[in-house]
TITORTI-821961 format. One record per residue (C-alpha): residue in one letter; z, x, y. Coordinates in steps of 0.25 Angstrom, whole numbers, plus 5000, padded with zeros to 4 digits. Each point is the difference from the previous one (the first is absolute). Layout:
<recs>
AZXY/...
</recs>
This chain:
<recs>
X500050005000/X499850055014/X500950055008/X500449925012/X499150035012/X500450085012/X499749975015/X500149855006/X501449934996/X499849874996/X500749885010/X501049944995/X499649854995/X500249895008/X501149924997/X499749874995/X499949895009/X499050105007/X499350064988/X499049885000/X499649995016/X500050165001/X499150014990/X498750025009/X501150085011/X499950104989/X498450005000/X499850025015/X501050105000/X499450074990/X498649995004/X500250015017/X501350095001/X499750165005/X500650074985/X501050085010/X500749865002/X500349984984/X501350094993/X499850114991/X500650134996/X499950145002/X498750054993/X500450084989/X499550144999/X499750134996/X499650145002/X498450054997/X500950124995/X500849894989/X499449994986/X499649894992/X501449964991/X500850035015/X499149885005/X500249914988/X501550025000/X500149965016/X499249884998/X500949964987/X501350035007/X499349935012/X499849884992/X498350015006/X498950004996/X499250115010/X500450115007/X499250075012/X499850155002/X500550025013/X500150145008/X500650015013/X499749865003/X498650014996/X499349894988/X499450104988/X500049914991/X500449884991/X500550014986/X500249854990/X500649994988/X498649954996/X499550165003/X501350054991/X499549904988/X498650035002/X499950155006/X501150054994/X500549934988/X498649964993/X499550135004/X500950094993/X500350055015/X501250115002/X501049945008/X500350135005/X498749995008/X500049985015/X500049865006/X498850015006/X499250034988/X500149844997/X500249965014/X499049915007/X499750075010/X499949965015/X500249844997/X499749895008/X501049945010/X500349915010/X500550015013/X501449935000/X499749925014/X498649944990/X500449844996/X500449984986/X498649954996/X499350125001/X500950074990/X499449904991/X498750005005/X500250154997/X500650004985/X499149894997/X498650085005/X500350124992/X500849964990/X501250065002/X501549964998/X500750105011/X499850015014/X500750115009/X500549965015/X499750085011/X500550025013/X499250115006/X499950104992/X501549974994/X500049944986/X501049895002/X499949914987/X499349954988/X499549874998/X499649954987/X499249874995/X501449944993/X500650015013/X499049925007/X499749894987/X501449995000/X500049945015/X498549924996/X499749964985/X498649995001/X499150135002/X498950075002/X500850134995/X500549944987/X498649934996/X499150135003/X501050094991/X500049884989/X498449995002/X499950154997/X500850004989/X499149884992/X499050064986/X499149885001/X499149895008/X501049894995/X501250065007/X499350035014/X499549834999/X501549974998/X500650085012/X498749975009/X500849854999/X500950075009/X499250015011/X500049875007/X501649984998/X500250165008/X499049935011/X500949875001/X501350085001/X499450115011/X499649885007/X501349944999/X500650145005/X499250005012/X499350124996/X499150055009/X498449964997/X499950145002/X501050054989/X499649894991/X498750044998/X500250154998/X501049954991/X499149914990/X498950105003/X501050104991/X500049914991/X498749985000/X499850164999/X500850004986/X499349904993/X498850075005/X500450144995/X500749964986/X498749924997/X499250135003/X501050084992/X499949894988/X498750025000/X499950144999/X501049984988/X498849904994/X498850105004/X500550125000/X500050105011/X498949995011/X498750094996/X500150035015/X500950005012/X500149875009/X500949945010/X500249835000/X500049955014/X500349875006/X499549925009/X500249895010/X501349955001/X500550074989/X499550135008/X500649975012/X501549944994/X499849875004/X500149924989/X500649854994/X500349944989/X498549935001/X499150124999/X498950044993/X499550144996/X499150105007/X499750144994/X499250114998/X499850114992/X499550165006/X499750094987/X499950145000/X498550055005/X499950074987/X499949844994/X498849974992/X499849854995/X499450054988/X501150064995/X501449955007/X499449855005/X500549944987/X501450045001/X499949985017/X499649854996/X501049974991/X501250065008/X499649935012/X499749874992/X501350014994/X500850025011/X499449915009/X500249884990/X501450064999/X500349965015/X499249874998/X501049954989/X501350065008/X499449915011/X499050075008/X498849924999/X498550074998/X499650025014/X499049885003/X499050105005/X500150104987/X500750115011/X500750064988/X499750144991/X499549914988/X498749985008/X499250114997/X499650035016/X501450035002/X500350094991/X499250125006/X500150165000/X500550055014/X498850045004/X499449844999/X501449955007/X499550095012/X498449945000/X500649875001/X500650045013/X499150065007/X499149884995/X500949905004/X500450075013/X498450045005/X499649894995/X500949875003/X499249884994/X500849874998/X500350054986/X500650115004/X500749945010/X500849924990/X500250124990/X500650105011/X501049895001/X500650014986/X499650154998/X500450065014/X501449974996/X500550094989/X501050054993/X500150104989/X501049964989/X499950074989/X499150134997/X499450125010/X500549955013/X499650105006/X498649954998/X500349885008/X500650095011/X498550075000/X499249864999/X500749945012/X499850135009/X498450004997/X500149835004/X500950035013/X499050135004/X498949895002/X500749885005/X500750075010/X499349965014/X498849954992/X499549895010/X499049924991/X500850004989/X501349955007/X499149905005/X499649934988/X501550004996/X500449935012/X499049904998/X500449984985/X501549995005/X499749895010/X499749904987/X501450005000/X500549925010/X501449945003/X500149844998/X500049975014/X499549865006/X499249985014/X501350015007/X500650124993/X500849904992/X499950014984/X499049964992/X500249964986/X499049984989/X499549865002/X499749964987/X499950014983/X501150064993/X500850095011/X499849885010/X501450035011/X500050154998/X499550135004/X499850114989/X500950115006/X499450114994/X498449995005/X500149935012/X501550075003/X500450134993/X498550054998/X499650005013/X501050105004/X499950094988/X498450015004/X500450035016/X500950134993/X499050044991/X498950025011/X501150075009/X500350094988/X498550024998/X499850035015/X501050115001/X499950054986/X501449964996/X500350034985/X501149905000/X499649874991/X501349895002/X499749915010/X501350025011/X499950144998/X498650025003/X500349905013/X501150085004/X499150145000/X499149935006/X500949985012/X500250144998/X498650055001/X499649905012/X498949914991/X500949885004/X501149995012/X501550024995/X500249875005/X498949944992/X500450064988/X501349994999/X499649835004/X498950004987/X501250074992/X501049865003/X499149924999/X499650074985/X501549994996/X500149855004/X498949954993/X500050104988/X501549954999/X499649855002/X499150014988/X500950094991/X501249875003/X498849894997/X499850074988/X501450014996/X500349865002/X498849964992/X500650094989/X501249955000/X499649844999/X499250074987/X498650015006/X498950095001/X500150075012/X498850015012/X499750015014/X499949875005/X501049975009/X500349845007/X500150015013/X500949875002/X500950064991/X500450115011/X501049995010/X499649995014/X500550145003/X499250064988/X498849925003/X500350065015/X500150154993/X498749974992/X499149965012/X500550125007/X499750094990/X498549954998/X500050025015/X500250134998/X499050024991/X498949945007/X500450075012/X499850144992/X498849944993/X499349975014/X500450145007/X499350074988/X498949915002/X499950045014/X500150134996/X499150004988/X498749935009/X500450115010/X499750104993/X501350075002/X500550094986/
</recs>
């Protein structure tokens, strides 16, 4: 059994006549409180001079279950008792041997004035269970995932490590059952919109990576080197429980059809049907590895750029919208890293391209009425509502992605790519930081339709009542659609202009 884990103390429970009603205190607490605001105890350390067996015996005396390397106040490392079973025990390992030698070395942390959330969002991104805490340069503590699942039962933290740990397809399709349920309780936690889709994006990452590593298992190791990439929202950590799947795959140039296309098509066949059955449909419009034009050498992935980019017919148009927001996942990142600067070297200040892209964003437009009022769908099925992702939360998303493309921004999530933006002068400060409000309202108003549509036990999707608002939301909503037409028509302006 594991030791008990260092770093946050847990609260005290409430006592009963306030267990019940301080149940969702607990959630904002956790998710909106700076980490500097919650109890814990000293880190516990030792020297990088200490061996192995001195670090063992310090964290059983401690009663912990990590210890950090710590010299003169500065972080070297971070030792579990997961190392001491796997990098010591299972590998025969001297325990006489320095601390370091199973140490992992220069660990992720967190700044201690950093929310709650973002220890999760952290854990839950790179599969991790212990989180140092930061002030400066001074180690002050350790956070683990126990700490924080102690404070909110349902989390991305717990579900990426039990995804990882599944042998076959039927166990991912039983966890994936999870999803909508973590979605309704980061709603009813007041999560950010932000937070939450890095957060199900995470999760979306592990089932996309232990699919692959199945796979691998199935086929047998690649003939040649590849990395799998992501696209769209997944790309840009901005996904929901109602999503479907966009994907690519970039092989190594040394790929030849002839002789690695068979295993290439049924890895990517088998993993995409692998995400269909956990829940994340076929992409309508085949944007997936399975279809062959997608699963190209390096050398193809940078032809359809410089096609798409010199050449932006309508086509095109639609495809640098899915394919110019990537992701690598899993494979030769670095790949990707040398894909996106060939792309940003011939967008940047590439006038007739950026041109067309305007044009193609402008399809998107707020539901505004003659008045500036809002303008539901008037008839069939969604009679009442406005869908909030195409006419609210894509209109935005394509606004970022010509800013980025302009200034040849390597950043791929929607509010960071806004907020450099800012930073490089594509957009006024004040502009940006009004399309990022208006971003998290109506990202946030569609995660809480969804939520509440789960929780009654239906299908969640983007079609969201306007009468069902409160006049203050309904308020919120035309002002953000204000917003996003007034940005739309400056780039208009700018785009007929001339001016990039």
């Amino acid at each position: 059994m594991d030791a008990p884990p260092s770093g946050l103390e847990p609260s005290s429970p409430p006592s009963e006549p306030h267990r019940a009603t301080g149940r969702r205190e607990q959630h904002l607490h956790l998710l909106n409180e700076p980490l500097s605001s919650l109890r814990w105890r000293a880190p516990v350390t030792v020297p990088p001079t200490a061996s192995v067996r001195e670090a063992a015996q310090l964290m059983q005396q401690q009663g912990v279950s990590s210890v950090l390397v710590v010299e003169q106040g500065r972080l070297f490392g971070l030792v579990t008792d997961r190392d001491l079973r796997n990098r010591v025990v299972a590998a025969g390992l001297d325990p006489s041997r320095p601390v370091l030698d199973i140490a992992t070395l220069a660990p992720l942390t967190l700044d201690e004035s950093r929310p709650a959330i973002e220890a999760l969002m952290l854990m839950a991104q790179h599969n991790i269970h212990h989180l140092p805490l930061m002030n400066g340069s001074r180690v002050t503590g350790l956070v683990t995932a126990r700490d924080l699942t102690e404070r909110h039962g349902t989390t991305a933290v717990f579900l990426v490590g039990e995804i990882y740990k599944q042998a076959d397809l039927d166990g991912l399709v039983r966890l994936s059952r999870r999803l909508p349920e973590l979605q309704r309780h980061l709603a009813a936690a007041d999560a950010s919109a932000h937070a939450t889709g890095h957060l199900i994006t995470a999760v979306t990452d592990a089932f996309t990576i232990r699919l692959i590593q199945l796979a691998e298992n199935r086929l047998g190791p690649p003939p040649v080197d590849y990395v799998w990439v992501a696209a769209g929202s997944q790309a840009r950590c901005e996904q929901t429980a109602k999503t479907d799947q966009d994907n690519c795959l970039i092989l190594d140039d040394g790929y030849d059809e002839a002789r690695h296309g068979a295993y290439f098509e049924a890895f990517a066949r088998w993993v995409c049907d692998g995400l269909a059955a956990c829940g994340y449909v076929h992409c309508p419009g085949e944007m997936m590895a399975m279809t062959p034009a997608w699963r190209q050498p390096l050398r193809r992935w940078r032809q359809y750029f410089r096609t798409w980019i010199d050449e932006p017919e309508p086509k095109a148009l639609m495809l640098t919208c899915v394919f110019f927001d990537l992701r690598a996942v899993h494979g030769r990142t670095d790949w990707l890293d040398s894909l996106r600067g060939h792309m940003l070297d011939r967008t940047r200040g590439n006038g007739i391209f950026l041109a067309h892209m305007v044009g193609n964003a402008l399809a998107h437009r707020p539901p505004r009425g003659l008045f500036g009022g809002i303008a539901p769908i008037r008839s069939g099925e969604h009679r009442g509502a406005i869908d909030l992702k195409h006419t609210g939360i894509v209109p935005i998303v394509d606004l970022a992605r010509i800013y980025a493309l302009a200034a040849a921004l390597k950043e791929v999530n929607t509010q960071e790519r806004l907020q450099r933006a800012a930073d490089s002068g594509e957009i006024s400060a004040d502009g940006a930081r009004d399309l990022r409000q208006a971003l998290e309202f109506l990202a946030a108003l569609r995660i809480r339709h969804q939520a509440g549509q789960i929780a009654q036990g239906r299908a969640p999707d983007n079609f969201l009542v306007v009468e069902r608002l409160s006049h203050f939301e309904r308020s919120q909503l035309k002002e953000a659609f204000d917003i996003v037409h007034t940005l739309q028509s400056v780039l208009e302006q700018r785009f007929q202009s001339g001016w990039f």
